[in-house]
MOPAC internal coordinates of N, CA, C and O (Angstrom, degrees):
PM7 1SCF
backbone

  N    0.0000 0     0.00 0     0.00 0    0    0    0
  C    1.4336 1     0.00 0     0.00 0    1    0    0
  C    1.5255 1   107.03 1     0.00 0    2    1    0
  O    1.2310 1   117.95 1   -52.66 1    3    2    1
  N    1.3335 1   121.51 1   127.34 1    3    2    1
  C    1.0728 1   134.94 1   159.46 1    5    3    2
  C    1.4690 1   116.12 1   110.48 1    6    5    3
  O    1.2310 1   116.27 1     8.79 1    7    6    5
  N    1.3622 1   124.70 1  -171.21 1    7    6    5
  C    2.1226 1   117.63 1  -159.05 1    9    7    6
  C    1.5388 1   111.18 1   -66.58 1   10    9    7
  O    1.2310 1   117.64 1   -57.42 1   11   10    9
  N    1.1924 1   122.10 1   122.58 1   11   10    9
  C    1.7333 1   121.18 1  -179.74 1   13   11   10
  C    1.1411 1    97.39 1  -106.71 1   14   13   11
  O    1.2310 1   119.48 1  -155.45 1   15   14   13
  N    1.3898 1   118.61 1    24.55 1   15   14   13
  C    1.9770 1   108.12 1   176.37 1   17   15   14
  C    1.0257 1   134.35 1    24.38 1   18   17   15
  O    1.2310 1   114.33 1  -128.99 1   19   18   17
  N    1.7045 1   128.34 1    51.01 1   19   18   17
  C    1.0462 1   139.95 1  -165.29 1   21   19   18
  C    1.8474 1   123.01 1   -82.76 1   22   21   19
  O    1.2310 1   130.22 1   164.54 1   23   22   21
  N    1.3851 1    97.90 1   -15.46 1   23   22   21
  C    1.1638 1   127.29 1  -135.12 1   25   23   22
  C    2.1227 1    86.79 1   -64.55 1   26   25   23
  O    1.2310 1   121.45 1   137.60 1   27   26   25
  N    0.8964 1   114.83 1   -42.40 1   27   26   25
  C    1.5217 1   104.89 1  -170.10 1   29   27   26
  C    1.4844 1   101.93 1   -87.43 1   30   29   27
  O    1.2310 1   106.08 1   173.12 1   31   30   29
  N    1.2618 1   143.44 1    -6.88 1   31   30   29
  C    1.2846 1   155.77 1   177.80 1   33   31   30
  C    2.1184 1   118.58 1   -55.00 1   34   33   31
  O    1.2310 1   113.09 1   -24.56 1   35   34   33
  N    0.9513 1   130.67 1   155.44 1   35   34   33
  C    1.1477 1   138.07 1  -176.77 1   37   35   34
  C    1.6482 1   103.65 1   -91.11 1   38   37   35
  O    1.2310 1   120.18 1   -42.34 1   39   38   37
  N    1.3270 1   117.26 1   137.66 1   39   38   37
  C    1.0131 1   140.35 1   151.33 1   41   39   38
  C    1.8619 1   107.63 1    -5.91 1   42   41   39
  O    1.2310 1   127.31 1   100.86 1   43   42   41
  N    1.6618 1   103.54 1   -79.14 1   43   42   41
  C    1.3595 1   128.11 1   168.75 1   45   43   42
  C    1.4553 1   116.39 1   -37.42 1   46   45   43
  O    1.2310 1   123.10 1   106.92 1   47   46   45
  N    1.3238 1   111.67 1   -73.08 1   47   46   45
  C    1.5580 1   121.79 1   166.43 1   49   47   46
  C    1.7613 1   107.07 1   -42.97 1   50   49   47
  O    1.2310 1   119.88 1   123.95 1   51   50   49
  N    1.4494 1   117.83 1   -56.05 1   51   50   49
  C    1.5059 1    86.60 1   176.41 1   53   51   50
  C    1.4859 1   129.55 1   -68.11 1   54   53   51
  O    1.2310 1   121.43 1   147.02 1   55   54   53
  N    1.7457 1   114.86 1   -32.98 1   55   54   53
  C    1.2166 1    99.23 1   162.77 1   57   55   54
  C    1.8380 1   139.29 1   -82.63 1   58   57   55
  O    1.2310 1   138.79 1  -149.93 1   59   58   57
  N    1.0734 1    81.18 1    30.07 1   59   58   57
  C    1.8546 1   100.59 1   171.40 1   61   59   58
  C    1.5641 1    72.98 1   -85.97 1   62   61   59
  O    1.2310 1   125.82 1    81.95 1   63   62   61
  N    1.2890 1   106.43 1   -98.05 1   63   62   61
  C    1.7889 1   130.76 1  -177.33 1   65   63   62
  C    1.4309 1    98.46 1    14.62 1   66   65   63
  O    1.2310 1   106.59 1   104.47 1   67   66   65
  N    1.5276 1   142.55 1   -75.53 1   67   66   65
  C    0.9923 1   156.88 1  -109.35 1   69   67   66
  C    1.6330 1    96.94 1  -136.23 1   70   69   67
  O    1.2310 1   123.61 1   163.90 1   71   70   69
  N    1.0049 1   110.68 1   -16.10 1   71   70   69
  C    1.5557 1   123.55 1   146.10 1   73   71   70
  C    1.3087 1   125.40 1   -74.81 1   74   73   71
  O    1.2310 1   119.37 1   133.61 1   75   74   73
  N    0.7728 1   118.80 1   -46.39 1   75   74   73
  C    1.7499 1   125.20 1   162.07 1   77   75   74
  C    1.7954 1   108.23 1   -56.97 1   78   77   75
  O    1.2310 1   127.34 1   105.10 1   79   78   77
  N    1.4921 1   103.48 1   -74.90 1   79   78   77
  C    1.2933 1   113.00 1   170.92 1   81   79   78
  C    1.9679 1   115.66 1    -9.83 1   82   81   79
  O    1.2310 1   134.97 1   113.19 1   83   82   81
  N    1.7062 1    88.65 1   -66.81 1   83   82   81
  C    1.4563 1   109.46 1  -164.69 1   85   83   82
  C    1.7911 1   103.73 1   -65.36 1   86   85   83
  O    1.2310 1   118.94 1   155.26 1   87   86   85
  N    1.5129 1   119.63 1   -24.74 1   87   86   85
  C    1.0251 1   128.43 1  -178.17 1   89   87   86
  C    1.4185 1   133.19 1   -67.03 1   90   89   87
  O    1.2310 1   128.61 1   144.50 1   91   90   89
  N    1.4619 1   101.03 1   -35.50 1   91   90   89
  C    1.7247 1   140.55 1   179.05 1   93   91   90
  C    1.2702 1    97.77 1   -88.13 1   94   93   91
  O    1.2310 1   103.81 1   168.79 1   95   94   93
  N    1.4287 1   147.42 1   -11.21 1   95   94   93
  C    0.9009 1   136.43 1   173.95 1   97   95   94
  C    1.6382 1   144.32 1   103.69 1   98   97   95
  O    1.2310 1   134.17 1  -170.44 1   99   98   97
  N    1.6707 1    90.21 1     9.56 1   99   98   97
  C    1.4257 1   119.30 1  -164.08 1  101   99   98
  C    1.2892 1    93.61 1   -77.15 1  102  101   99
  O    1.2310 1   127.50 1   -60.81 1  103  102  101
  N    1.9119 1   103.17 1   119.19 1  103  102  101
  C    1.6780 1   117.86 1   160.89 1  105  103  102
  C    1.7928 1   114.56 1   -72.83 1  106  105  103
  O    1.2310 1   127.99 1   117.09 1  107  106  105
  N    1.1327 1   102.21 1   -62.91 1  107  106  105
  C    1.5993 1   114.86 1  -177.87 1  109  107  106
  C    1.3876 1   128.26 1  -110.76 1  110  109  107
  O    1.2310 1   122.18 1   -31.04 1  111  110  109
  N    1.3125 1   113.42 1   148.96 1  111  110  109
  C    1.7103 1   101.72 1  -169.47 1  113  111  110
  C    1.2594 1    88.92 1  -142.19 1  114  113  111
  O    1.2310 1   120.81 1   -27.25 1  115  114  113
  N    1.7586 1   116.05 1   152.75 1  115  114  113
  C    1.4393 1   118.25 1  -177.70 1  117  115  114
  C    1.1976 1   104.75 1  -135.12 1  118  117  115
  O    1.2310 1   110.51 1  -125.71 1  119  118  117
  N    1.1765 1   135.44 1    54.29 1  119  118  117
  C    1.8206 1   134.40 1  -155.69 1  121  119  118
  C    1.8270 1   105.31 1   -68.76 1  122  121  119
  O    1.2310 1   120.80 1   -42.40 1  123  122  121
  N    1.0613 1   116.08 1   137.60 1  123  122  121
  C    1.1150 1   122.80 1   178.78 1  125  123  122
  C    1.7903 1   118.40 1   -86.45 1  126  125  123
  O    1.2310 1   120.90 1    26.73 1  127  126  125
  N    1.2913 1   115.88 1  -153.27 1  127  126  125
  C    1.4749 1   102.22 1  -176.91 1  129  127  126
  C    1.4359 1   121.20 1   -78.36 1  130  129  127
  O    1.2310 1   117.53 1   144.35 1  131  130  129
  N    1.3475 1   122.31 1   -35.65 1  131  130  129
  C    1.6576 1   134.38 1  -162.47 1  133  131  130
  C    1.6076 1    92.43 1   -87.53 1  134  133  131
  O    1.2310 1   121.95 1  -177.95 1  135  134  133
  N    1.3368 1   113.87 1     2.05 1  135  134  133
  C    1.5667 1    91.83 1   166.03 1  137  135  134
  C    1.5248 1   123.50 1   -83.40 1  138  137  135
  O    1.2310 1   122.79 1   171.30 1  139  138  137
  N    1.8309 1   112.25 1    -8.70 1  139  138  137
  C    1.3139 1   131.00 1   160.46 1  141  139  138
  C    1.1228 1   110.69 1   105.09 1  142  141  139
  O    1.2310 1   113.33 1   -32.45 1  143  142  141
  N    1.5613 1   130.21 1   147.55 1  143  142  141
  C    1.4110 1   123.79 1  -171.09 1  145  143  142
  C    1.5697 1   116.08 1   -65.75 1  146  145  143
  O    1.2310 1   112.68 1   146.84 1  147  146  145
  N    1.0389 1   131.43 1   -33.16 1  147  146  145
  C    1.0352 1   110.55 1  -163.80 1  149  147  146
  C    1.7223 1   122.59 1  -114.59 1  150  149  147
  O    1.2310 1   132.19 1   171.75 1  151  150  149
  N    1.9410 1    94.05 1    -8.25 1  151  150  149
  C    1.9910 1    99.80 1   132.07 1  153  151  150
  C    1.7449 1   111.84 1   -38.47 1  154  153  151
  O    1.2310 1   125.84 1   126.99 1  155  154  153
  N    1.3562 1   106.38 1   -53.01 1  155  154  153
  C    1.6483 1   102.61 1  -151.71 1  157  155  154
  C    1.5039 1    97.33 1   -64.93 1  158  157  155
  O    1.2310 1   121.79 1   116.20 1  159  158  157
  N    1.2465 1   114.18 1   -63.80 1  159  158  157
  C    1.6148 1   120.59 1   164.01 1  161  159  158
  C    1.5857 1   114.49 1    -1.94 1  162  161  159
  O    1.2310 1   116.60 1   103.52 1  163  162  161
  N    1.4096 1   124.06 1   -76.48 1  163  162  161
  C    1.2157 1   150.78 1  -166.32 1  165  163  162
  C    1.7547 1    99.70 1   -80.38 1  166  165  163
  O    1.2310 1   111.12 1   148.17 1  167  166  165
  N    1.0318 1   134.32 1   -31.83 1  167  166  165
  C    1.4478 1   129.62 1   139.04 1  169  167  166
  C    0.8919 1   121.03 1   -44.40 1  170  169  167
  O    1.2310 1   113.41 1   126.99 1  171  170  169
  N    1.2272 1   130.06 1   -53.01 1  171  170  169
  C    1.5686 1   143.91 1  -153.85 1  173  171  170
  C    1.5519 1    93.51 1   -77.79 1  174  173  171
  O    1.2310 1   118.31 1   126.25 1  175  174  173
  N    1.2349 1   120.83 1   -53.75 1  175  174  173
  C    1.6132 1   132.63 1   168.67 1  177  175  174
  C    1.4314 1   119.08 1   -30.20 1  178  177  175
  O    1.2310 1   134.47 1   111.36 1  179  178  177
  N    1.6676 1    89.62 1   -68.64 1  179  178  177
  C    1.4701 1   100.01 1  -171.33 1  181  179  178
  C    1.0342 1   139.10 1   -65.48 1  182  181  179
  O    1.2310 1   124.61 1   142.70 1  183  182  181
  N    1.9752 1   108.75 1   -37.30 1  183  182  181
  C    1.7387 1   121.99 1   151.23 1  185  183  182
  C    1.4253 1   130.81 1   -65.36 1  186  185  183
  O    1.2310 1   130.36 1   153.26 1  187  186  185
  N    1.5666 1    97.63 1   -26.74 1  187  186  185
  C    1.5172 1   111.80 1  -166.62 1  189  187  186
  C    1.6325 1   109.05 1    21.80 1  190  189  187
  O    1.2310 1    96.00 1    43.06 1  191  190  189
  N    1.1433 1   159.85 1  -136.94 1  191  190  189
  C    1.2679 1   140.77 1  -124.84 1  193  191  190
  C    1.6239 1   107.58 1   -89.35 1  194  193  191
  O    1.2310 1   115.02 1   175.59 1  195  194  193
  N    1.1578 1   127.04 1    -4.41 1  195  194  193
  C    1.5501 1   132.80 1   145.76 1  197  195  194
  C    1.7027 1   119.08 1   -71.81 1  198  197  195
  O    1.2310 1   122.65 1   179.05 1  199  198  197
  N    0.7622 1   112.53 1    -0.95 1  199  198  197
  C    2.0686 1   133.55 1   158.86 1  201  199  198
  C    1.5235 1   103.73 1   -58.34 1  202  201  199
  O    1.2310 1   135.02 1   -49.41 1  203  202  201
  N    0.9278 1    88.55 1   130.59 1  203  202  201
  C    2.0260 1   100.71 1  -163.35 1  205  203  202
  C    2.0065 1    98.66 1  -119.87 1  206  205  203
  O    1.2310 1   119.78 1   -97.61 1  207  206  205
  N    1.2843 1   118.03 1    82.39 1  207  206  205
  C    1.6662 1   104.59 1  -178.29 1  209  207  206
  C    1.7162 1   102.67 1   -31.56 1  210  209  207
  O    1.2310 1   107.92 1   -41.72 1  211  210  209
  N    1.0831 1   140.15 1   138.28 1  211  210  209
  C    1.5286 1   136.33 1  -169.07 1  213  211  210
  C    2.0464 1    87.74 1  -133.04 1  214  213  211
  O    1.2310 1   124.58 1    -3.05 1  215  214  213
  N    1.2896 1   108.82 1   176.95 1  215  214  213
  C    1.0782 1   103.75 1  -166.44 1  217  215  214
  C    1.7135 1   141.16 1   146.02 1  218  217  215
  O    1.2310 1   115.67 1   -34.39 1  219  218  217
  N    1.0663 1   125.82 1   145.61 1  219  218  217
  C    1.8669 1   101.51 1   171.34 1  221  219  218
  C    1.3645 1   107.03 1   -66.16 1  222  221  219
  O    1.2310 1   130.30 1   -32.70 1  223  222  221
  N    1.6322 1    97.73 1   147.30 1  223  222  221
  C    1.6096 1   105.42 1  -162.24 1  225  223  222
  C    0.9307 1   120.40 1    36.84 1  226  225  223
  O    1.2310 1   110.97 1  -122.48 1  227  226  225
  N    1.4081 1   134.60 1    57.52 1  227  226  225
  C    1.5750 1   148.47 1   146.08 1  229  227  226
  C    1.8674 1    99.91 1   -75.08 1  230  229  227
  O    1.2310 1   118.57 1   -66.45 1  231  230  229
  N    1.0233 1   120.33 1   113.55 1  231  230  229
  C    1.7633 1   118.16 1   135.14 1  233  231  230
  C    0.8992 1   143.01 1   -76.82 1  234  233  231
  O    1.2310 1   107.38 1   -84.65 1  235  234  233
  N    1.5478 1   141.13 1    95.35 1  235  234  233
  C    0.7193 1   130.43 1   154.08 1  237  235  234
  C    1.4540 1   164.73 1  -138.71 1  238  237  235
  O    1.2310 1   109.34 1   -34.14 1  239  238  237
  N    1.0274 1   137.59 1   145.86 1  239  238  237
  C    1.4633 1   131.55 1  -115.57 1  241  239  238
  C    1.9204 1    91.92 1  -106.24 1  242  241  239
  O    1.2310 1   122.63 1   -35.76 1  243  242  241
  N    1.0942 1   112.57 1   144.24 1  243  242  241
  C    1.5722 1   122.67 1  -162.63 1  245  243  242
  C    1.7008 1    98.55 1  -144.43 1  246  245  243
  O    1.2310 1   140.72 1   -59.49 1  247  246  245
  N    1.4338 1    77.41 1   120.51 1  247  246  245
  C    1.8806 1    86.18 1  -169.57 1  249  247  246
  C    1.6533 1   102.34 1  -139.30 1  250  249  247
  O    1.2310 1   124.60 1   -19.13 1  251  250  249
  N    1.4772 1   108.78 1   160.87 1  251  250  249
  C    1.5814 1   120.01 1  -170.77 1  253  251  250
  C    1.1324 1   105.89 1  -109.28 1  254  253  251
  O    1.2310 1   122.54 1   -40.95 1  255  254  253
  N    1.5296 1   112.75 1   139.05 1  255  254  253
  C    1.4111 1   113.56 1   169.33 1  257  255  254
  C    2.0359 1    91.15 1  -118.26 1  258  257  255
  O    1.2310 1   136.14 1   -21.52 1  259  258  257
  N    1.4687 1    86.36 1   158.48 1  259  258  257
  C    1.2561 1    96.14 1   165.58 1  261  259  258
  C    1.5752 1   123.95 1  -111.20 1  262  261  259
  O    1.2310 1   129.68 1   -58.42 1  263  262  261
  N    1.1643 1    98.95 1   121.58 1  263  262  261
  C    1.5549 1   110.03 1  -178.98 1  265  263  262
  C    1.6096 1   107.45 1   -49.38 1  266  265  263
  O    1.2310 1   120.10 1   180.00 1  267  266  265

């Protein structure tokens, strides 16, 4: 959650990024604006319904499950 400053980054480099991400175990991602449009894009892709709109005045609510 929040800006991954992607914005001057390659295509490639972000989906390394989100390869790692996905590797470590990341369910949901909420990237905000300075992570750059077309990081968010390729987020938006990659979680598709685990895609969190992130943002000013974004809410959102973060809850535990127990394994």
């Amino acid at each position: 959650m929040g800006g991954f400053h992607l914005g001057a980054r390659s295509d490639s480099d972000i989906r390394a990024i989100i390869q790692r991400l996905n590797t470590l175990g990341v369910e949901k991602v909420a990237p905000s604006h300075c992570t750059g449009d077309n990081a968010i894009r390729l987020f938006r892709e990659a979680w598709e319904n685990d895609f969190i709109e992130g943002g000013l005045g974004a809410v959102i609510e973060v809850t535990h499950t127990a394994n």
